[in-house]
SEKOL-580254 format. One record per residue: x, y, z of N, C-alpha, C in turn; residue in three letters. Coordinates in steps of 0.1 Angstrom, whole numbers, padded with zeros to 4 digits. Atoms other than C-alpha are relative to their C-alpha. Example, Ala and Ser with C-alpha at 12.3 -4.5 7.8 and 13.67 -1.06 7.14 Angstrom:
% SEKOL-580254
n_east->0009	n_north->-0012	n_up->0000	ca_east->0123	ca_north->-0045	ca_up->0078	c_east->0009	c_north->0012	c_up->0000	aa->ala
n_east->-0009	n_north->-0011	n_up->0000	ca_east->0137	ca_north->-0011	ca_up->0071	c_east->-0008	c_north->0011	c_up->0008	aa->ser
% end
This chain:
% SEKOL-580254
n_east->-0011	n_north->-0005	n_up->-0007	ca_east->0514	ca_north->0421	ca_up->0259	c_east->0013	c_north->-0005	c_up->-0006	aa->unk
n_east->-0013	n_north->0009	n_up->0001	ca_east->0550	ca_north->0418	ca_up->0249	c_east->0006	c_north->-0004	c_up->0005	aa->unk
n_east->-0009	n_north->0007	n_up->-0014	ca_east->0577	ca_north->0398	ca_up->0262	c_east->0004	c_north->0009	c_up->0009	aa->unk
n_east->-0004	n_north->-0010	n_up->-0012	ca_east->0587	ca_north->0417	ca_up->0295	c_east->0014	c_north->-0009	c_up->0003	aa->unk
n_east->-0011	n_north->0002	n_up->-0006	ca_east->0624	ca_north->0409	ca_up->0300	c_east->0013	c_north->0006	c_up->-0005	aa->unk
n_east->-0010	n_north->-0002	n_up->0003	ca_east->0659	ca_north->0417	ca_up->0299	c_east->0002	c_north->-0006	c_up->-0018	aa->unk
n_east->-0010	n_north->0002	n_up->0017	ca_east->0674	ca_north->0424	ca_up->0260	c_east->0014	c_north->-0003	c_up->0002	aa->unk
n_east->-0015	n_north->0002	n_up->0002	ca_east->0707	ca_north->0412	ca_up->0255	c_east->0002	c_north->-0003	c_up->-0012	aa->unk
n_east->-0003	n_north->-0001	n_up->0016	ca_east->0730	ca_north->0412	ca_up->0227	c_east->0000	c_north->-0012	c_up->-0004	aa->unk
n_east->0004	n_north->0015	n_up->0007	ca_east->0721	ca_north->0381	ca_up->0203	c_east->0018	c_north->-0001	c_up->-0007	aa->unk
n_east->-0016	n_north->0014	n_up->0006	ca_east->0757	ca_north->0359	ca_up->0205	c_east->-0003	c_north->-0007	c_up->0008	aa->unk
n_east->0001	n_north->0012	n_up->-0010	ca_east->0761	ca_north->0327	ca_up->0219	c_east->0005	c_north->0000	c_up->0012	aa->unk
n_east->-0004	n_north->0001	n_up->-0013	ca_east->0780	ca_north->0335	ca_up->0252	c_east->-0015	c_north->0005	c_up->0006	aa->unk
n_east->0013	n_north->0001	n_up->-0007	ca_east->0743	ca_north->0350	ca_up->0265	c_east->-0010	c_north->-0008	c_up->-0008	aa->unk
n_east->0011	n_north->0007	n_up->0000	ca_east->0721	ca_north->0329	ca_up->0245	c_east->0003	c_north->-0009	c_up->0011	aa->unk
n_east->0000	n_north->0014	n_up->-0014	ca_east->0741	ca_north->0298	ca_up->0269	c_east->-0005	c_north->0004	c_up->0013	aa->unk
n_east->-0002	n_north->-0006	n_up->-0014	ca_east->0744	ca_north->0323	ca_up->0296	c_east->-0010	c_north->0003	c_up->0005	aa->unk
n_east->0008	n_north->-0006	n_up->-0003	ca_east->0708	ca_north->0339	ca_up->0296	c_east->-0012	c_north->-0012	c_up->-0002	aa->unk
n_east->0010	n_north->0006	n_up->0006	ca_east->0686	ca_north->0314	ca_up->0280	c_east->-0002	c_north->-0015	c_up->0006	aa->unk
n_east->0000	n_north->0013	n_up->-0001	ca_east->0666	ca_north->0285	ca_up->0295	c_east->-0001	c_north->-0010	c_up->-0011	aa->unk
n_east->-0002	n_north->0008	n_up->0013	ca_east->0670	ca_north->0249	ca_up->0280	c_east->-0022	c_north->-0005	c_up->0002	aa->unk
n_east->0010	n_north->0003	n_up->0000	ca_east->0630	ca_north->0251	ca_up->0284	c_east->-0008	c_north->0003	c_up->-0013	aa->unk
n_east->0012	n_north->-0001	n_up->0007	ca_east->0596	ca_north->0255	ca_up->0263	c_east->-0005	c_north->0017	c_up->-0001	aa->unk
n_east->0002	n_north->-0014	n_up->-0005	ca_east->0588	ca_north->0293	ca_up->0256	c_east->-0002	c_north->0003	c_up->-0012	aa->unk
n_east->0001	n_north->-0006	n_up->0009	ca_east->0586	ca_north->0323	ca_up->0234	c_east->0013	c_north->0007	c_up->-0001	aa->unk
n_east->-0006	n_north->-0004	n_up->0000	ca_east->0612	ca_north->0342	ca_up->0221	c_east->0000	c_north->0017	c_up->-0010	aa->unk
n_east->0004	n_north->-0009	n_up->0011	ca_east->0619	ca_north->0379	ca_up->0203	c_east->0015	c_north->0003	c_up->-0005	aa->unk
n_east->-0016	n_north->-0001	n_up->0008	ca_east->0648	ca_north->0388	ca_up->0178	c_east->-0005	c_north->0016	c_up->0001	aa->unk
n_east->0000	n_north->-0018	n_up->0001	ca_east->0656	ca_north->0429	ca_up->0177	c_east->0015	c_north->0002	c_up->-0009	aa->unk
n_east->-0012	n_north->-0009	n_up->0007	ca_east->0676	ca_north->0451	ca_up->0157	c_east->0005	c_north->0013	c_up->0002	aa->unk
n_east->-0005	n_north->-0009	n_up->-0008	ca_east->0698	ca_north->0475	ca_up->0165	c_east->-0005	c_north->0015	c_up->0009	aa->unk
n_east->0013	n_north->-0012	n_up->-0002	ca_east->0669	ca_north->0504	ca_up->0173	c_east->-0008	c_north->-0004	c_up->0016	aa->unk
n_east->0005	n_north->0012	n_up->0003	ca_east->0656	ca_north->0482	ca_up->0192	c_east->-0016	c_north->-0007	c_up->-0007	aa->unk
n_east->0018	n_north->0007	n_up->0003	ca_east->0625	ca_north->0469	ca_up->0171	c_east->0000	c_north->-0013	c_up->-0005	aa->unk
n_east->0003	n_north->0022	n_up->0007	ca_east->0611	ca_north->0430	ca_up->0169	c_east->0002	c_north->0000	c_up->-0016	aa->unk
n_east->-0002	n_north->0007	n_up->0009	ca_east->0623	ca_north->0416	ca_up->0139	c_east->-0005	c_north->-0013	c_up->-0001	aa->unk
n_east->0008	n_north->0013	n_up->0000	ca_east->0606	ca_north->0382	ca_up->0148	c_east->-0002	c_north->-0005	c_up->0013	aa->unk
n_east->0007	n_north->0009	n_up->-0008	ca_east->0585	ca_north->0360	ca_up->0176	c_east->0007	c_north->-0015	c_up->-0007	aa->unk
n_east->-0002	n_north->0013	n_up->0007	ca_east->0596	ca_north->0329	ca_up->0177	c_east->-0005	c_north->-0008	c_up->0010	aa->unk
n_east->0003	n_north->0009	n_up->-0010	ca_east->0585	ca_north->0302	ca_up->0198	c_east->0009	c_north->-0016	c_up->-0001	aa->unk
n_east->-0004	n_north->0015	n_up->-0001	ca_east->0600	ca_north->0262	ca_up->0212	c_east->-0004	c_north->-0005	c_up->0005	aa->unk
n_east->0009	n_north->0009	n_up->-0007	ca_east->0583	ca_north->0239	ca_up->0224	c_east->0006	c_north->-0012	c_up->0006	aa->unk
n_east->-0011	n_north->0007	n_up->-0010	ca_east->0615	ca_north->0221	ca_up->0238	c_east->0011	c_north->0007	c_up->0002	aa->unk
n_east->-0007	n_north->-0008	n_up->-0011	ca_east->0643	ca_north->0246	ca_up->0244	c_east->0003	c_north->0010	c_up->-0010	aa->unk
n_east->0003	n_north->-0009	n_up->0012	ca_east->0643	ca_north->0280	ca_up->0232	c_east->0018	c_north->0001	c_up->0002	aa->unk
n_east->-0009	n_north->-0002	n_up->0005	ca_east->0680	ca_north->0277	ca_up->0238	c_east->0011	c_north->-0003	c_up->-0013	aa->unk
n_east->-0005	n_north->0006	n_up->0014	ca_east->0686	ca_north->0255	ca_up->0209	c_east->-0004	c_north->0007	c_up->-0011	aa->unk
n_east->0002	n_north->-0008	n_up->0015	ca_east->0664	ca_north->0274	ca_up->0185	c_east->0004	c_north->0012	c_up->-0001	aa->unk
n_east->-0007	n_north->-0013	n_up->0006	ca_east->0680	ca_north->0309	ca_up->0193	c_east->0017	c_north->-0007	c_up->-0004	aa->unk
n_east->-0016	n_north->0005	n_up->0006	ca_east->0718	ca_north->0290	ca_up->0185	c_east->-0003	c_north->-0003	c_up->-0011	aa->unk
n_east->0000	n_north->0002	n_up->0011	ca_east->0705	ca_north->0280	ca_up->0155	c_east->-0008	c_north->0013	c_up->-0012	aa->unk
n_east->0007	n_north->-0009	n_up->0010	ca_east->0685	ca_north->0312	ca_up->0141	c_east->0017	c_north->0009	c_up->0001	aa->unk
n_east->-0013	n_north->-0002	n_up->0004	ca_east->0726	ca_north->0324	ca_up->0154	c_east->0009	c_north->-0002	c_up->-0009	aa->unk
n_east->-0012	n_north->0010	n_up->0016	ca_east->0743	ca_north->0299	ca_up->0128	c_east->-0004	c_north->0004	c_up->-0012	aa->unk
n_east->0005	n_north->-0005	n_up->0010	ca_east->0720	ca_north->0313	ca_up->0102	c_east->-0005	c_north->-0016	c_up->-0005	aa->unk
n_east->0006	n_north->0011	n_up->0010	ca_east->0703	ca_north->0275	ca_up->0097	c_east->-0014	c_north->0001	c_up->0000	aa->unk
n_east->0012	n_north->-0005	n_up->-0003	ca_east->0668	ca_north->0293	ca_up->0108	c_east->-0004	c_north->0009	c_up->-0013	aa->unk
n_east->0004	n_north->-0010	n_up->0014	ca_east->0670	ca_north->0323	ca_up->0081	c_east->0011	c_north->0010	c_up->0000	aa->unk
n_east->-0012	n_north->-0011	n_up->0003	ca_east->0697	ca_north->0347	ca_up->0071	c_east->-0005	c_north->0016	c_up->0009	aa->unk
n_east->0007	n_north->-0001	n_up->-0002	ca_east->0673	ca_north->0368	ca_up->0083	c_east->-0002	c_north->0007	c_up->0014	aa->unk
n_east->-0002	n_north->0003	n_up->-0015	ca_east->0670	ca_north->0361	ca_up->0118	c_east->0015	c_north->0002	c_up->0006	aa->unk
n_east->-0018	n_north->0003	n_up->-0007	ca_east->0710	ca_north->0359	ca_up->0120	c_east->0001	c_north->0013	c_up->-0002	aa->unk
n_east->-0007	n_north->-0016	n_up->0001	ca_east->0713	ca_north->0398	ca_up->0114	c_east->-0004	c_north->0006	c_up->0014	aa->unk
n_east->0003	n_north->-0003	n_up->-0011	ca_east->0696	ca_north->0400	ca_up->0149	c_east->0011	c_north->0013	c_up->0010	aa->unk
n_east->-0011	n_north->-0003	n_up->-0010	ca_east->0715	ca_north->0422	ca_up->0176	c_east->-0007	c_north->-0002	c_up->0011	aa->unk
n_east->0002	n_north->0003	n_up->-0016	ca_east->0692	ca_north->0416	ca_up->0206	c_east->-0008	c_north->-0008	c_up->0001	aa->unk
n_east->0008	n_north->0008	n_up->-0002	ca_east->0671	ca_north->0389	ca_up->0222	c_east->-0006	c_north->0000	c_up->0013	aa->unk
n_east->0003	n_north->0003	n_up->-0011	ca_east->0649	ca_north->0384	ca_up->0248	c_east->-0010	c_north->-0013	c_up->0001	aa->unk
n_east->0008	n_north->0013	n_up->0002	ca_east->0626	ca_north->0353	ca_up->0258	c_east->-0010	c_north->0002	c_up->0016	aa->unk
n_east->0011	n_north->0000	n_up->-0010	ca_east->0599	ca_north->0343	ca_up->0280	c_east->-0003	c_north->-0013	c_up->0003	aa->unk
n_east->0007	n_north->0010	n_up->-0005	ca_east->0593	ca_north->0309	ca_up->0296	c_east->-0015	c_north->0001	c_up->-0002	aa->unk
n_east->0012	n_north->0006	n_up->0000	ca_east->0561	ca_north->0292	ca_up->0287	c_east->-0004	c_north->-0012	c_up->-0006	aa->unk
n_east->-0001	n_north->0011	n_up->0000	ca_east->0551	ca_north->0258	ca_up->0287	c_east->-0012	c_north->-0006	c_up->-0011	aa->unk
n_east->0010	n_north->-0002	n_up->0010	ca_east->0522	ca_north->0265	ca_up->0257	c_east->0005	c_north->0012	c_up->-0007	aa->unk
n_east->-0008	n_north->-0009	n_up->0007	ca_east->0543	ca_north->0287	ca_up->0235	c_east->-0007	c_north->-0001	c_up->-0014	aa->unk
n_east->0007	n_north->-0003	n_up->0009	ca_east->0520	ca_north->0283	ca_up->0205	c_east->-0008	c_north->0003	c_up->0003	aa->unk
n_east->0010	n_north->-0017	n_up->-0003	ca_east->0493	ca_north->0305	ca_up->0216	c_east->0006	c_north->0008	c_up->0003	aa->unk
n_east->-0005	n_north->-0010	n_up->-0002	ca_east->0514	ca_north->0329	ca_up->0228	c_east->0005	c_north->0006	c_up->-0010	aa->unk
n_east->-0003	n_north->-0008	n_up->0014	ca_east->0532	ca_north->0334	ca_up->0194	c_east->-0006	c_north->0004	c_up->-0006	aa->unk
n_east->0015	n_north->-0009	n_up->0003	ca_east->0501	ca_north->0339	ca_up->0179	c_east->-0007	c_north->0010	c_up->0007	aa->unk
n_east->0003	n_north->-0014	n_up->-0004	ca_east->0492	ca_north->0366	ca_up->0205	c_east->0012	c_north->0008	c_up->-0002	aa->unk
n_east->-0004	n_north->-0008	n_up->0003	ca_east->0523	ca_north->0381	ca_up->0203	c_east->0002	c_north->0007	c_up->-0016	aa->unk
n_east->0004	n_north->-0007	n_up->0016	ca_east->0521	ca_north->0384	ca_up->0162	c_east->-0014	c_north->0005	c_up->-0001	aa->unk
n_east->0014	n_north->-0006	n_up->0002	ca_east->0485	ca_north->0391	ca_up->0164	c_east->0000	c_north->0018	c_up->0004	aa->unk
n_east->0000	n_north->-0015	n_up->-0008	ca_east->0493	ca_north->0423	ca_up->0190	c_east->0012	c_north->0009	c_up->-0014	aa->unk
n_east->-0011	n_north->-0007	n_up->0014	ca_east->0524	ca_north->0435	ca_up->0160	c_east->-0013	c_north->0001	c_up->-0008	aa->unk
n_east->0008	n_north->-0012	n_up->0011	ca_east->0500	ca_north->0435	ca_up->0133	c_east->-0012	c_north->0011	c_up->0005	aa->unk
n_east->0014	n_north->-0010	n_up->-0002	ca_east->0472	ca_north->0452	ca_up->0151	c_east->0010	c_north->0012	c_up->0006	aa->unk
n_east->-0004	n_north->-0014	n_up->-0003	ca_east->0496	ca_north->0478	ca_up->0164	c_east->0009	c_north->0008	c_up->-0009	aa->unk
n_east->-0009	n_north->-0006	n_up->0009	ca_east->0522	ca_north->0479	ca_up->0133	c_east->-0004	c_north->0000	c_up->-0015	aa->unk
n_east->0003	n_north->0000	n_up->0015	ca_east->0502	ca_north->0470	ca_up->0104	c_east->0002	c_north->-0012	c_up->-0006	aa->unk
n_east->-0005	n_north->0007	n_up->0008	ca_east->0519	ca_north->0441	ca_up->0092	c_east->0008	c_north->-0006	c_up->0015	aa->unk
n_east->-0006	n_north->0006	n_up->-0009	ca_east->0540	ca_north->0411	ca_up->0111	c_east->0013	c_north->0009	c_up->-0003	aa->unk
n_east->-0013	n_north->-0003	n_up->0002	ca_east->0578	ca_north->0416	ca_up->0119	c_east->0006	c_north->-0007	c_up->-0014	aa->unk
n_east->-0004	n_north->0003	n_up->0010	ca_east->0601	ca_north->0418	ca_up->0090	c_east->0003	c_north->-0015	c_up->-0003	aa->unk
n_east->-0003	n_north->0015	n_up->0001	ca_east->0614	ca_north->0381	ca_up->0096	c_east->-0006	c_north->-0009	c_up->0000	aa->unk
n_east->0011	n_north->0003	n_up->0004	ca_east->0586	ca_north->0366	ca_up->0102	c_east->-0007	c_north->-0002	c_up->-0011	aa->unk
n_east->0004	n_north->0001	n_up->0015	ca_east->0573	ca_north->0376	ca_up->0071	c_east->0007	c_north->-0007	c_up->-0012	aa->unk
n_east->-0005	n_north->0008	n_up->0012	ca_east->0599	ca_north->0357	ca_up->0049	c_east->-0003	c_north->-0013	c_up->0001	aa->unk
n_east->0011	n_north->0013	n_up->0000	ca_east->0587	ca_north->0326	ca_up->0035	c_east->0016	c_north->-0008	c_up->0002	aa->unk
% end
């Protein structure tokens, strides 16, 4: 299942605004909206979406326009179900994802 929540536009006034400072999963979109990347934290997914913003995550990730996230307190299995559920439904992971 995917993340189920509110998309918002990927800048920093909603990542502070929308995003807890907890353990979770997260999804990057592009303007259509389709996942560009899963990402998961395992201490606050609002630090790692400010930094996939600054572009020190991947150039990549920083072309994003929407985000949404999901509290969870085991966020590495989850990213592995949510990439597992992408390629079995698209063929192939999200584009950003895929860069080494």
């Amino acid at each position: 299942m995917p993340i189920i929540s509110t998309k918002y536009q990927f800048n920093a006034f909603n990542i502070n605004q929308y995003t807890p400072n907890n353990a979770g999963v997260y999804g990057l979109y592009d303007p259509y909206p389709t996942v560009i990347y899963y990402g998961k934290s395992e201490t606050s997914i609002k630090d790692r979406l400010l930094s996939h913003l600054s572009g020190t995550e991947s150039r990549c990730t920083q072309s994003a326009t929407y985000f949404n996230v999901e509290r969870n307190y085991n966020p590495v299995p989850r990213e592995r179900e949510l990439l597992e559920e992408h390629v079995r439904l698209h063929g192939r992971s999200p584009k950003c994802n895929d860069v080494a």
